[in-house]
C-alpha positions, 0 to 999 in steps of 0.5 A, a space after each residue: 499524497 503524503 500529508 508532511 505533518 501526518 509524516 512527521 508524527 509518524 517519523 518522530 512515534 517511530 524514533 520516540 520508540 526507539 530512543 525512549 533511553 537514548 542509544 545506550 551502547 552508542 552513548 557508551 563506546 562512540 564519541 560524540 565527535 566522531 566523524 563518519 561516513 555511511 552508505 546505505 545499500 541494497 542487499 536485493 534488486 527492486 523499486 525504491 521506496 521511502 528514501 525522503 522518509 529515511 531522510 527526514 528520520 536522519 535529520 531529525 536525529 542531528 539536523 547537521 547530518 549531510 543525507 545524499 539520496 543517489 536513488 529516488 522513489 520508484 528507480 529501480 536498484 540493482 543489488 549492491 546499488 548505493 541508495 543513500 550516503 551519509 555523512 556526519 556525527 557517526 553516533 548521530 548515524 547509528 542513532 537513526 540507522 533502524 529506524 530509517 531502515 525499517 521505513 526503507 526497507 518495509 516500503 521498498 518490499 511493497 513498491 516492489 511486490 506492487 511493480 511485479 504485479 504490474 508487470 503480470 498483467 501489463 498490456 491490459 486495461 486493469 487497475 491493480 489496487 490496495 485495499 484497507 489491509 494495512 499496519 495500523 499507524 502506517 496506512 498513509 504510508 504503504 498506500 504511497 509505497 503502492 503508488 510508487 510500485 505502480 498501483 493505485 490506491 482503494 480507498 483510504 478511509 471507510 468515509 471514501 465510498 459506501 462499500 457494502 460488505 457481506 455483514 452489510 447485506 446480511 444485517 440488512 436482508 435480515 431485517 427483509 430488504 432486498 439489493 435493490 432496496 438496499 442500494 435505493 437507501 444508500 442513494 437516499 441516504 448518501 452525498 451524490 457525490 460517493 460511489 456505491 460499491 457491492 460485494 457479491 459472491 455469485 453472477 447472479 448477485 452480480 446481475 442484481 447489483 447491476 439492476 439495482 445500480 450499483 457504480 462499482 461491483 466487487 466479485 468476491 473469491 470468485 473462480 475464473 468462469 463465475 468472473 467471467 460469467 458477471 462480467 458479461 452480464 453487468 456488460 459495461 453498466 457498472 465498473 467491475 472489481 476482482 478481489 478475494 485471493 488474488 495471487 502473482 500466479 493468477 493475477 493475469 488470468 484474472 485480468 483477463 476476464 475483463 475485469 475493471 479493478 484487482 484489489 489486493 490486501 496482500 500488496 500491505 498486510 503480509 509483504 516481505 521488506 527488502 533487504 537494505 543495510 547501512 555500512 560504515 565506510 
C-alpha cells in the first residue's frame, strides 16, 4: 500500500521541518567524526509500527548510517524491547532522532489501538475500519498503521465510493427528492463499478435505503436496539456498517447486532503515540 515516492515526500516535508537551520546544538557541541551507537527502545508494550519509515528518515540524513530493524511491523514489543539499533556518525544520530520517533512513535499507538479493538470483538465476522479522520499529509500513512494493527482501511479518498452523508440528503430532499430517487440518480450518474453507501439515523431510513438499493447502509449513532432493529430489516440485502461513537467499551456489544463493518475516526484522529525513545549506548 504505501506509494515509495508519496513516502519519501512525506519523510523529507517531516526532515525539511525539522532541519530548516540545521541542528544547531548538535553542529555546536558534536564532532562531525564522532562514532556512535543507539538503540531505539519501547518504553510501553504494543504492535510495531513504522520501523521502515524511521529507517529511511535515518538514511536520509547520512546514507553511511547502519539501521539494524530487530522488530517488524505488526510484531508485538514488550516494554524494554530493542526495536532499532543504529550505528554510525553520532551527529547524523541526533539529527534524525525526533523525526524518525515521531513516525515511530505515532504510528505504533495506532497499530496498537487497531490490534485492541481487533482483539474486542475476535471470534465474529466483523470488519474493524478507519475512516477519513486523519492528519492532513499523513492519511496514507495512519491508514498502513491500521492495516498493521489488524483493521482494514475505508475509503482513501472521497473518489473511492459515493458515500451519501447527511448534508447530502438534506441538500437533496430540499430540493423534493426522496431516497430512492436519490440513490436512482447516483446509479445513473456514477461508474457501475462504485459502491452506493448511505447514512441513516433511524431502522426505518435503514428500510428505505435497503428498498432503494443501496450496496452499503451506514447506522449512524445509533443505540444497540435501533442497530438491531435495521439489521434485521435490510435481512442480508445490502452490507451493514456501524459507526458513530464506537468505543473499546462497546465496540463488542456493537458487533454483535450483526453488523457487517464498525467504522471508527478514533483509530486516527485522537490516538495516543507509544512511548518509544532513542538511547545512546
Amino acid at each position: 500500500m504505501l506509494n515509495t515516492q508519496e513516502i519519501e515526500q512525506i519523510i523529507d516535508q517531516a526532515l525539511a521541518e525539522d532541519l530548516m537551520l540545521g541542528d544547531i546544538t548538535t553542529e555546536t557541541l558534536v564532532n562531525d567524526d564522532q562514532h556512535g551507537k543507539a538503540s531505539i527502545i519501547a518504553k510501553a508494550k504494543g504492535i510495531i509500527a513504522g520501523t521502515e519509515i524511521a529507517k529511511q528518515v535515518f538514511l536520509k540524513v547520512d546514507s553511511e548510517l547502519i539501521v539494524d530493524i530487530i522488530i517488524k511491523d505488526g510484531d508485538y514489543v514488550k516494554t524494554g524491547g530493542v526495536i532499532i539499533s543504529l550505528e554510525g556518525k553520532a551527529a547524523s544520530i541526533l539529527k534524525a532522532e525526533r523525526v524518525a520517533l515521531n513516525f515511530l512513535q505515532h504510528l505504533s499507538g495506532i497499530a496498537s489501538e487497531t490490534a485492541r479493538y481487533v482483539k474486542a470483538i475476535e471470534g465474529l465476522s466483523v470488519k474493524i475500519t478507519d475512516t477519513r479522520k486523519t492528519i492532513p499529509g499523513l492519511r496514507t500513512l495512519q491508514k498502513y498503521a491500521v492495516q498493521v494493527g489488524g483493521g482494514k482501511n475505508h475509503r482513501m479518498h472521497l473518489g473511492d465510493g459515493i458515500l451519501i452523508k447527511d448534508n447530502h440528503l438534506a441538500i437533496l430532499r430540499s430540493q423534493g427528492l426522496n431516497m430512492e430517487q436519490i440513490i436512482s440518480i447516483a446509479r445513473q450518474k456514477a461508474s457501475p463499478a462504485l459502491k452506493i453507501e448511505i447514512e441513516v439515523k433511524t431502522p426505518h431510513e435503514a428500510a428505505e435505503a435497503t428498498k432503494a438499493g443501496a450496496d452499503i447502509i451506514m447506522l449512524d449513532n445509533m443505540n444497540l436496539v435501533d442497530m438491531r432493529q435495521a439489521v434485521q430489516l435490510i435481512k442480508g440485502q445490502a452490507t451493514v456498517e456501524a459507526s458513530g461513537g464506537i468505543t473499546l467499551h462497546n465496540i463488542r456489544a456493537i458487533a454483535e447486532t450483526g453488523v457487517d463493518i464498525i467504522s471508527t475516526g478514533a483509530l486516527t484522529h485522537s490516538i495516543k503515540a507509544m512511548d518509544i525513545s532513542l538511547k545512546l549506548d
